[in-house]
N, C-alpha and C positions, 0 to 999 in steps of 0.2 A: 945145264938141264934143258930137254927140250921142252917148250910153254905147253906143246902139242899133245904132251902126255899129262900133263898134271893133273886136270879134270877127271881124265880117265879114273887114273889111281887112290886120288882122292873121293873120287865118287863110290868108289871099291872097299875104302876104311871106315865113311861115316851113312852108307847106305840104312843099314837097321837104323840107325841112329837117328839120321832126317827123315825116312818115312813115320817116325815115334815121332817126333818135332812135328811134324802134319798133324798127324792123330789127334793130339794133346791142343795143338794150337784149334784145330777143330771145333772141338767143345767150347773154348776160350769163345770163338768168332759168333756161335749160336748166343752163348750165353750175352754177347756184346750187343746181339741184334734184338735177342728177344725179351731184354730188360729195357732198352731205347723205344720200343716199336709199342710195346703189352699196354703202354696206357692211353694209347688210340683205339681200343678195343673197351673198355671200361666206362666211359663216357659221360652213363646213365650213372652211374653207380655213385663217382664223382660227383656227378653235380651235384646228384641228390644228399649225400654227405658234406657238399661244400660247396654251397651255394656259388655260383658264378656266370659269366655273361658267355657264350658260344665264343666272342671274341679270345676271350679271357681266356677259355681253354685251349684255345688255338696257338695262347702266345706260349702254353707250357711246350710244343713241339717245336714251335719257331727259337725261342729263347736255346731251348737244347741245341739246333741248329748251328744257328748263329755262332753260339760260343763254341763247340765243334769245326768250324769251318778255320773261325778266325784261328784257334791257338794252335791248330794241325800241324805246318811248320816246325814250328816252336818244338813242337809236340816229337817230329818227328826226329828233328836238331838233336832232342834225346836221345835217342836212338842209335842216332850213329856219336854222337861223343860219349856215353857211356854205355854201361853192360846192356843189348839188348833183352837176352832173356828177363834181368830184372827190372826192366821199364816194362814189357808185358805183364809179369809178377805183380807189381806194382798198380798199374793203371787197372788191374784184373780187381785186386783187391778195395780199392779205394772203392771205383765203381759198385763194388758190388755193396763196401757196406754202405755207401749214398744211398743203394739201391734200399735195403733194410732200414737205414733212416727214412726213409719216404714215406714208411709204413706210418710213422709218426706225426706227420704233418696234420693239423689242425686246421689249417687259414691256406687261402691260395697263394699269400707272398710265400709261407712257409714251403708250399708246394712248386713254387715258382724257384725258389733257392735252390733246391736238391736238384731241380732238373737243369738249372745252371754248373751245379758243380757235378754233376753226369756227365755234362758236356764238356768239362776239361778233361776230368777221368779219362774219359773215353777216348780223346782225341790221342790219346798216348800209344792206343793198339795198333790200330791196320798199319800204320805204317811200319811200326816196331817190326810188330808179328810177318809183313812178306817180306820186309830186309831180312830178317832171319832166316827164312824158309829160301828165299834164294842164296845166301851163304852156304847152305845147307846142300843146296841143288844147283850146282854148277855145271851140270853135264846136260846128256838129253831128258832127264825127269822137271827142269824148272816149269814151264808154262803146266804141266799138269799137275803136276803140286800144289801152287799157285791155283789153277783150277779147282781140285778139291778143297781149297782151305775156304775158297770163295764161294764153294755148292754147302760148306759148313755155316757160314754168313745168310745164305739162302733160306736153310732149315730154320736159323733160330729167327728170322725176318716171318715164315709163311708159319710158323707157332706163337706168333702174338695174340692170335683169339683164348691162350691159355689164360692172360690175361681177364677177359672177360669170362669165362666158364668160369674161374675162381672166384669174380668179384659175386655174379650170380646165386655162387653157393655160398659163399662165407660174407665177404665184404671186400671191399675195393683195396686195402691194404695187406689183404691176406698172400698175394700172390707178391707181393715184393718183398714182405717178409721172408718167405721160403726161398724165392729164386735171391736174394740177399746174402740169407746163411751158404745157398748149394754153392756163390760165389765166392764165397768168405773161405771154406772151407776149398774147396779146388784150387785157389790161388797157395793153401799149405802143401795139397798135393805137387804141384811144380814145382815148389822151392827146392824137390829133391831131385824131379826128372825132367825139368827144364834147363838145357844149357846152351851159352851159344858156341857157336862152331867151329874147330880148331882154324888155326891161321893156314892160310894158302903158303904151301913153299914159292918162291920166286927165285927165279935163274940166277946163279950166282952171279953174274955180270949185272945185274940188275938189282941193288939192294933199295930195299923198300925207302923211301920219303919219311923223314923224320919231319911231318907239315903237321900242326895241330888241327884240331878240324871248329873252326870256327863260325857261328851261326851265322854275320853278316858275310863273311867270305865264302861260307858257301852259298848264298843267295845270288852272290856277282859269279861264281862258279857256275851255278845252274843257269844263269839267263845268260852269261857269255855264250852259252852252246846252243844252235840254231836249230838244232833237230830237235832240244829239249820244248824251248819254244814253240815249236809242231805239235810237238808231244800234248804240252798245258795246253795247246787252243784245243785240239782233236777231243780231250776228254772234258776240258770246259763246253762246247759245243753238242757232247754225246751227255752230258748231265742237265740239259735244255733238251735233250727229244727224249730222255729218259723218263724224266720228272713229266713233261708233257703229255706222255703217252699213258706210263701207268696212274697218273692221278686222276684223267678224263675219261679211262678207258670203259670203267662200271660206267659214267653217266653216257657212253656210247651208244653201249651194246642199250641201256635203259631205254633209250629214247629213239634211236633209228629204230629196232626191234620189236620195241613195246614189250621188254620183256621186265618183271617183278623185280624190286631192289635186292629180294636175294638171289634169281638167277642170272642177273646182271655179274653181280659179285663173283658170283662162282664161273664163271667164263672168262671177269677180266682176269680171276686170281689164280683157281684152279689149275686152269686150262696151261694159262700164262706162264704160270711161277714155275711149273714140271717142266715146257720145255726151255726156262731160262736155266735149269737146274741139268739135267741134260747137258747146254748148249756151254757151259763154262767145262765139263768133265769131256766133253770132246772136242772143243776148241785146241784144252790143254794139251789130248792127248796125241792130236792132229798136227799142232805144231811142233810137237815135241820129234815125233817120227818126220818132219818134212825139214826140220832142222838140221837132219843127218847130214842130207845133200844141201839143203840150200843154206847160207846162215843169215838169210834176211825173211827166212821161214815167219818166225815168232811176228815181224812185222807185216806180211803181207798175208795171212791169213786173214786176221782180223779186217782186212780193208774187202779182201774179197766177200767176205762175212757182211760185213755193209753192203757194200753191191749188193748181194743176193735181199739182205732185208728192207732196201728199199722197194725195189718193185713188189714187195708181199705189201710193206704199209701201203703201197695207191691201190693193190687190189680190195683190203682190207676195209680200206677208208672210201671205196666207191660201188661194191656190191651191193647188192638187198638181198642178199642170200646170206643166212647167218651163217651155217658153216663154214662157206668159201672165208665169212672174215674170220672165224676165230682161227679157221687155217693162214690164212695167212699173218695174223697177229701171233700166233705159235711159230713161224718161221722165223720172225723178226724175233722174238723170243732166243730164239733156236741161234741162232746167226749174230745176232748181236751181240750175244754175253763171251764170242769171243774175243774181243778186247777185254774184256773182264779177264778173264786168265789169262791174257797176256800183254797188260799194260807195265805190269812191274818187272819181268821182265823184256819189255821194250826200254822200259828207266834203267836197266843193267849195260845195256847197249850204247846207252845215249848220255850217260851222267856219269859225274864222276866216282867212283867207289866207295868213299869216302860221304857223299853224300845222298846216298840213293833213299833213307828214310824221310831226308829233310825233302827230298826232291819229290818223293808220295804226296809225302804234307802239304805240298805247295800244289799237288794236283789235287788235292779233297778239296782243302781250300776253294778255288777256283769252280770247281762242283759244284761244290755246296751253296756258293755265291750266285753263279751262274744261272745253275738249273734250280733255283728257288726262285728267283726273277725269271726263270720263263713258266715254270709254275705259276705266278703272278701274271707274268704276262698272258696265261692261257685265259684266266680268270678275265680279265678284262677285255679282251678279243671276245668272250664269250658275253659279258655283257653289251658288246658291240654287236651282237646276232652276227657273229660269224660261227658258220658253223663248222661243226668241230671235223666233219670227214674232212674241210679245208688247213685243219689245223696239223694234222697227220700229215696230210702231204706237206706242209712246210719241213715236218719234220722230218718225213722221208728226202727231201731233197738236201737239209741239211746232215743227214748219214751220209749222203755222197758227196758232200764238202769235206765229210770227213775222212771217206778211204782217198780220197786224193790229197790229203795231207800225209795219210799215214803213207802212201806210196813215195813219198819224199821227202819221209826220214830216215836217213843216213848214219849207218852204226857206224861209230866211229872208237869205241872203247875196246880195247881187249881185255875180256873179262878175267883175269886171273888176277 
């Protein structure tokens, strides 16, 4: 059988099938952002029900991190050694009733607990959910798929002020209760319409590998492969201009501008979040048509996507015209979030089959690690009186570290 057609045909039998697999993972990826995100919106509500130090609320987001970063891997090892749909199912559900017990905490260690075991829950989706989704999509729909599931991630990320609106009207527990049950409840609805995706046929001359798939061997699996390694520094280093950009970005626009803490907001977040929402659904769909002809499409997009959004961050970061910046912070926006729809499948390219969840994992990981120390490190550069238009262009200059990374990484996998 020829390799050259199997994509084809196969993408021809489970088409309804993996666009419903989007759909559904969708709501999952909202529901994952906007129960993690909602209690940085609450704040007031919190304290004033449980007495604590600003530090001390700080550690409930870092805590959630931390434990997220660390178990991803692991998390993701799931994923591909058993059923993925029911490690999503799973991780959906647990999450969400933690999320419902939350409602119940009394004391901050209490409240400290659940947002530790959130952060194992948790860790068991994204990676889960795009190995699926690329299973799913092995033809020319993967990077856009991928894209949308990631503009799904987007929505439930730029709806955490529900969070606050709830705590306002009712009390600070009211919104974890509800969004709790709506989880509890949605992880019964996929138990009947979530599946994972029939097996790939393979050339009769080529019968599949009876290899088990094992957690430390695929750690020597993924770092034997040099492109992968590219792969982890490029998105460890874009989770350092990420975290830099949009955490500093309100006290930017605040203090070059002299504009109010809410119109600060709404420029870094508004403005921002629409074209990173945008820039992952036409990355995806960009790559996907430039794939026809090229098949190192999915990789060299995203680097040209950096090119372009470097020189908006020095424009951004050295006008006194506010429009010009928020225009060019909306391109970096725009242009940036194509690696975002198409890292995981750059990991289909570069890793082995077998372990492309675990190989997610080991890039959240690294993220999470990464770009939370140069979050810190922004913090401290800023107690240094360095000012932040200098801190942007570090980080513009390292986005161009990064598309010359990604221009030489080498697919080496055939993906069937």
């Amino acid at each position: 059988m020829n390799t050259d057609t199997i994509a084809p045909v196969l993408e021809s039998k489970v088409s309804a099938r993996a666009w419903l697999v989007v759909a559904l993972l969708c709501v999952v990826g909202c529901l994952n952002y906007l129960d993690r995100m909602m209690i940085t919106t609450m704040r007031s509500s919190i304290m004033d029900a449980m007495p604590m130090t600003d530090a001390q609320f700080g550690l409930l987001t870092s805590v959630f991190l931390w434990v997220y970063g660390l178990l991803s891997p692991f998390a993701g090892f799931l994923a591909d050694r058993f059923n993925r749909s029911r490690v999503i199912i799973g991780s959906l559900f647990v999450w969400s009733a933690v999320t419902w017990l939350t409602a119940y905490a009394t004391t901050f260690e209490q409240l400290l607990a659940t947002r530790a075991l959130m952060g194992i829950s948790e860790a068991c989706y994204i990676p889960a959910a795009l190995a699926l989704i690329v299973d799913y999509h092995r033809g020319s729909t993967r990077s856009l798929a991928t894209g949308i599931h990631i503009a799904g991630v987007m929505v439930g990320q730029s709806l955490g002020f529900i969070g606050g609106l709830l705590a306002e009207e009712h009390d600070w527990s009211y919104a974890f209760s509800i969004l709790g049950i709506i989880g509890v409840v949605y992880s019964g609805v996929l138990l009947f319409t979530l599946k994972d995706a029939p097996q790939v046929p393979r050339p009769e001359a080529e019968p599949a590998p009876l290899q088990k798939v094992r957690f430390i061997d695929g750690l020597r699996n993924l770092f034997s492969r040099g492109s992968f390694v590219l792969a982890l520094v490029c998105w460890g280093l874009l989770g350092v201009v990420s975290w830099m950009i949009v955490g500093w970005l309100p006290t930017y626009y605040k203090e070059h501008f002299n504009l109010s803490q809410t119109l600060a907001g709404v420029y870094a977040t508004g403005y921002f979040h629409t074209a990173a929402l945008i820039g992952v659904l036409v990355g995806g769909a960009l790559a996907d048509y430039w794939s026809r002809t090229n098949p190192r499409a999915r990789i060299l997009l995203p680097a040209l996507g950096l090119c372009v959004a470097t020189p908006a961050i020095f424009l951004a970061s050295s006008t006194a015209v506010l429009y010009l910046a928020v225009a060019g912070f909306m391109v970096y926006a725009l242009t940036r979030t194509f690696t975002d729809a198409n890292m995981m499948p750059i990991l289909c390219m570069v890793a082995d089959p077998r372990y492309r969840a675990t190989g997610y994992g080991v890039l959240n990981l690294f993220s999470c690690i990464i770009g939370g120390l140069g979050l810190y490190a922004g913090g401290v550069l800023r107690d240094a009186q360095v000012d932040l238009s200098r801190m942007f262009q570090v980080a513009a200059v390292l986005m161009l570290v990064c598309a010359v990374i990604l221009f030489r990484i080498k697919p080496k996998i055939e993906d069937f």
